[in-house]
N, C-alpha and C positions, 0 to 999 in steps of 0.2 A: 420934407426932411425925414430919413429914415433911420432909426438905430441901428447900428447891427454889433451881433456877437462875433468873435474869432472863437473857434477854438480848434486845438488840435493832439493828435495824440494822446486820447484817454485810454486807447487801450481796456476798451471796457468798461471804464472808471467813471459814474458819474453820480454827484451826490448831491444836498439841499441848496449848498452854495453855488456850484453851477447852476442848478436848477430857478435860484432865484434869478440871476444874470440872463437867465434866456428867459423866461416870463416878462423882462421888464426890456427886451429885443422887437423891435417889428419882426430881424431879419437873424437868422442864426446861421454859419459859415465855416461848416466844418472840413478842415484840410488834410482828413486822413487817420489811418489808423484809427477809424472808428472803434475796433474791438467787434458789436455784434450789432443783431438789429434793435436787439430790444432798447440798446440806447438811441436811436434814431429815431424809433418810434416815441420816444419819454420825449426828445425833443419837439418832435412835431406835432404834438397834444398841445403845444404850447407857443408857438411861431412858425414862420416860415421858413424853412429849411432848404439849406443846398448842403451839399457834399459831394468828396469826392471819397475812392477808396485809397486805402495805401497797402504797403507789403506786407501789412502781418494780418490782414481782413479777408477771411474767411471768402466760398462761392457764395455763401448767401448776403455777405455785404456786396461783392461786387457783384450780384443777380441786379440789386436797386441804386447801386453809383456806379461811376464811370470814372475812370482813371484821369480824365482833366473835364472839366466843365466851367464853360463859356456865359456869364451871363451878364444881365444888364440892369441900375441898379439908379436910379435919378439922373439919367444920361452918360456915366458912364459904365466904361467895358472892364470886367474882371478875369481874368484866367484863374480858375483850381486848379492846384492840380497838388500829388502830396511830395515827391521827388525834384526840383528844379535844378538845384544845382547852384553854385556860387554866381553871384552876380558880377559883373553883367557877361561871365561864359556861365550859360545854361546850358544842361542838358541838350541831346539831338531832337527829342520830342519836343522839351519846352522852346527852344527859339524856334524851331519849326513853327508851331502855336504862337509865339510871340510875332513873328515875322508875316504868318498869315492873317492874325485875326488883329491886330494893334490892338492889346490892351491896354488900358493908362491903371492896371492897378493887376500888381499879380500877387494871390494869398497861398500859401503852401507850407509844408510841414516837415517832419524827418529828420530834422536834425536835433528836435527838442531846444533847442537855442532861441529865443524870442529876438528880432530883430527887426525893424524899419525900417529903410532904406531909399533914395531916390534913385535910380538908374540913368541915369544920362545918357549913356549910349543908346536905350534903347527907349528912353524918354516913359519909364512909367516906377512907381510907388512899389515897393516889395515890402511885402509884412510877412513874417512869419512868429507868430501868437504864442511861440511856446509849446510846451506840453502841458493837459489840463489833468491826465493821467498819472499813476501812483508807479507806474513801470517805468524802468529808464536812467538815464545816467544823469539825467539835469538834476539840480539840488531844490528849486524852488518849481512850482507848479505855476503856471502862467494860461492867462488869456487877455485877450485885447477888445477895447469895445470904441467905438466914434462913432459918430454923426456923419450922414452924408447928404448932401445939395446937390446939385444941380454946377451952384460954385465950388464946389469941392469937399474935402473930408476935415473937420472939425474937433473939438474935443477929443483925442484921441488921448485912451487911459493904456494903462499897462494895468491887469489886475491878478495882483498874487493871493494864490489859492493858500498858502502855506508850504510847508517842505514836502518832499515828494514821498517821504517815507510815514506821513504823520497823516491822520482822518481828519477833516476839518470838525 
């Protein structure tokens, strides 16, 4: 059984609250608009890191992420990516990605909106964690953390950072 963190849209933004949240992660899972590297780096001192980049991340975020990434996680398959689109009409790139690779879990970002979802149509889990970032139109700062098996995803929290305009 593996922890993992959401998080998305920091926009730069990361501080001792976040911080503790991914120390106490196997797996940390970030969906974009990272802001720069140095925060990537603060993360990965500290757990296992995926990401992808999103629209406002500089060449040198997307020099070491990729616009969607694929990986594999106590058997199952995850799609990143930071744009998807409403469910279940996704963007041309994401059901592309969805339709080629069957992921049973897609994690993405962009709209600031925190939301969980089952897809039916396309038979997998859609999370999007929020913004963890101080930039933005969302009012509360949000990330997302569960458990996952083998049988599936567990304990899943919603975890507010506080308002978006406030230092924790």
């Amino acid at each position: 059984m593996k922890k993992i963190l959401l998080i998305s849209d920091t926009h730069s933004y990361i501080d001792d609250t976040i911080l503790k949240y991914v120390k106490d992660s196997d797996i940390t899972i970030h969906s974009g608009d990272v802001g720069n590297v140095k925060l990537i780096d603060n993360i990965r001192k500290h757990t296992l890191f995926f990401g992808v980049f999103g629209n406002i991340d500089d060449y040198k975020v997307r020099s070491i992420l990729k616009e969607s990434e694929i990986i594999e996680i106590e058997n199952h398959k995850f799609l990143i990516t930071h744009i998807a689109g409403k469910s279940p009409f996704y963007n041309q790139k994401t059901k592309k990605l969805i339709n080629n690779e069957k992921p049973n879990i897609l994690i993405y970002g962009h709209s600031h909106l925190l939301k969980v979802e089952f897809d039916k149509k396309n038979n997998l889990t859609t999370i999007n964690p929020g913004a963890a970032g101080r930039h933005g139109f969302h009012k509360k700062r949000t990330m997302i953390r569960f458990k996952i098996s083998t049988e599936g995803l567990s304990d899943m929290e919603i975890i507010e950072l506080g308002d978006r305009g406030k230092l924790s």
